[in-house]
C-alpha positions in Angstrom: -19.0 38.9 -34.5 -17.6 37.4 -31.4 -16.6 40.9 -29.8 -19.9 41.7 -30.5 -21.8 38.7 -28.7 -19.4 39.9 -26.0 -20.4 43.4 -25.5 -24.0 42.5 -25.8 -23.5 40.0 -23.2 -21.4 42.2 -21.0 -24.3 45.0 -21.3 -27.2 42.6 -20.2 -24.9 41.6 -17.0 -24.4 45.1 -16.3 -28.4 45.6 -16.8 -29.3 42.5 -14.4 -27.1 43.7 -12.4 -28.4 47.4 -11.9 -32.0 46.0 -11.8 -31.4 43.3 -9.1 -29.2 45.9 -6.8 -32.3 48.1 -7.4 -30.2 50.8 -9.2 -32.8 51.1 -11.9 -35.8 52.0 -10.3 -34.0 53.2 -6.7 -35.8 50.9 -4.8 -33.2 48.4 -3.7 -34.7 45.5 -1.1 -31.5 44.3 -0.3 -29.6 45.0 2.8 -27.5 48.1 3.0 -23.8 46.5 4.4 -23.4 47.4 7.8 -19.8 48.4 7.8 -18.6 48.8 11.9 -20.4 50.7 14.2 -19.6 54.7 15.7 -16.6 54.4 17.7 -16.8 56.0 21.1 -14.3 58.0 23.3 -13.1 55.0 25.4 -12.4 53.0 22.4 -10.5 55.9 21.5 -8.7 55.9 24.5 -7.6 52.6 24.7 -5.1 54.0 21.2 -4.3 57.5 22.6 -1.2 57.0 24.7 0.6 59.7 22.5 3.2 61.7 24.8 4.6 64.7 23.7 8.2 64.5 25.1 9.6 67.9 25.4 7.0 68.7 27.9 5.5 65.2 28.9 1.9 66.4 27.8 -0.2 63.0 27.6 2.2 61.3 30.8 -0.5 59.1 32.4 -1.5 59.0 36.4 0.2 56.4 38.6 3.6 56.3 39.9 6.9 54.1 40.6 10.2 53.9 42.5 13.2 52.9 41.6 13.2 50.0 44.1 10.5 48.4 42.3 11.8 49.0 38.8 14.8 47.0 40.1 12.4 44.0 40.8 10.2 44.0 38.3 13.3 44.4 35.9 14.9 41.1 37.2 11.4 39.0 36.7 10.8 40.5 33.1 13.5 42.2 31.5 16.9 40.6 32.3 16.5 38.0 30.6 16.7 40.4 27.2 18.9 43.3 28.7 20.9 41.5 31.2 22.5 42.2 34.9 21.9 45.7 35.8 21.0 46.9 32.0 24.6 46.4 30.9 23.2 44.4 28.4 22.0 40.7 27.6 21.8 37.9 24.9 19.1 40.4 22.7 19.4 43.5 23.1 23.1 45.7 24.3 23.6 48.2 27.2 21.0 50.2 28.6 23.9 52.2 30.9 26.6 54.4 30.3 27.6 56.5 27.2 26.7 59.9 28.9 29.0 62.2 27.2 30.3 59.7 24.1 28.0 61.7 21.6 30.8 63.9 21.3 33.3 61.0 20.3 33.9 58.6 17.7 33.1 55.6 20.3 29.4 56.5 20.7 27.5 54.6 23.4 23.1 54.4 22.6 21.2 54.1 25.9 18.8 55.9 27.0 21.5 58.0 29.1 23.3 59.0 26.5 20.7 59.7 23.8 17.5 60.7 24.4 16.6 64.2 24.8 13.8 64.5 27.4 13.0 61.7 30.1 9.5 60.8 28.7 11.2 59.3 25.7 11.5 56.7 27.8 8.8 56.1 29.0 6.7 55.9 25.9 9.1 53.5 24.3 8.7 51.2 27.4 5.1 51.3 27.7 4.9 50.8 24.0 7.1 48.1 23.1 7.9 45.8 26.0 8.0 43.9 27.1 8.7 42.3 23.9 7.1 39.1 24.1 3.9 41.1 25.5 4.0 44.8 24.5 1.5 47.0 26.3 1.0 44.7 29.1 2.6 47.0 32.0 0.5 49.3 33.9 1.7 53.0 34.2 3.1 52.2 37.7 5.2 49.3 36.7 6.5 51.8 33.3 6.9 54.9 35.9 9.1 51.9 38.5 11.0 50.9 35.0 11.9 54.3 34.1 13.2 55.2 37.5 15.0 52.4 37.8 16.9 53.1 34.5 17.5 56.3 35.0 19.2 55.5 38.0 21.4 53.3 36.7 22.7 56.1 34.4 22.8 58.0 37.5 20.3 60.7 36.7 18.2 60.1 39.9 19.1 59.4 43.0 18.3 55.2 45.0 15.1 57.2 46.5 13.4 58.5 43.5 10.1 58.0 42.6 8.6 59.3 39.3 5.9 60.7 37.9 4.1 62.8 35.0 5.4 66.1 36.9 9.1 64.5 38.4 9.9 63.0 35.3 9.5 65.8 33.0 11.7 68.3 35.5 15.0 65.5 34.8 17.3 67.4 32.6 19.1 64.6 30.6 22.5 64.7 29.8 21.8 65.3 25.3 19.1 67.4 25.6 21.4 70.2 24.0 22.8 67.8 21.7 20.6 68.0 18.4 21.1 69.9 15.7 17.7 71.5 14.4 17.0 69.9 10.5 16.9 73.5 8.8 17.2 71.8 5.1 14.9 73.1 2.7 13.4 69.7 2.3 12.5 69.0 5.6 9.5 71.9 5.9 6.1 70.4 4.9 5.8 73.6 3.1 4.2 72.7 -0.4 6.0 74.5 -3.1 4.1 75.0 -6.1 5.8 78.0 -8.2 9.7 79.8 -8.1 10.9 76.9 -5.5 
């Protein structure tokens, strides 16, 4: 008896429900939700700082030297990587290592690791600085870059870089990764005889 007062009570609240949402008769008078509004190209933009590192596809105008990645690097990021990159109370060195990949004692910094020079670029602009991430126009990133990359001694005092001069750096790893050939690592769906 009691399951059955339950369904019949469950059924008329589905029933007042349909009729007050107008589902019964299709004539609903209340307002359709408004969920967002179209999204247009600049808003877009705004999230579309992909870069495509082998080639530097998506490397933004603007420009900076490595004189002005020094300064800017002692007001904002010594405090985290310390003197010169070598390395600070958060975060270790940023120099050096060039070559350890082949050793037991590697050394990570952008030198020693990363594959094409964009990498580092995109990781800066993205992440830091940490407090304030995306904060740094594509000058100050371009300045920061050089300035690193001098002080693993791929450029030289003088440089300046740019979409086009920082995609011509040949880094010191680039020939250093093994290609992932496992079977697993294809996003090939396998369906039958795998």
């Amino acid at each position: 008896m009691l399951l059955r007062n339950l369904g019949a009570g469950a059924f008329a609240a589905l029933a007042f429900c349909a009729l007050s949402f107008g589902v019964a008769d299709g004539q609903s008078t209340a307002p359709k939700p408004k969920f967002g509004k179209p999204i247009s190209e600049a808003d877009i933009a705004a999230w579309d700082i992909d870069i495509r590192t082998s080639d530097g596809k998506g490397l933004p105008s603007g420009k900076g030297g490595v004189a002005e990645g020094k300064a800017l690097y002692d007001q904002q990021c010594v405090a985290c990587h310390g003197e010169a990159g070598k390395g600070g109370p958060m975060y270790g060195t940023m120099v050096g290592g060039v070559g350890s990949f082949t050793t037991n004692a590697r050394v990570l910094t952008p030198g020693s690791m990363y594959p094409y020079a964009p990498i580092l670029f995109d990781y800066t602009r993205r992440t830091m600085p940490m407090t304030a991430p995306q904060t740094l126009t594509n000058d100050q990133v371009y300045a920061l870059t050089a300035y690193i990359l001098h002080l693993n001694g791929l450029v030289p005092e003088n440089a300046v870089m740019d979409a086009a001069s920082l995609t011509k750096i040949v880094m010191p790893n680039r020939n250093g990764f093994i290609i992932d050939d496992r079977p697993d690592t294809k996003a090939t769906r396998c369906m039958t005889n795998c």
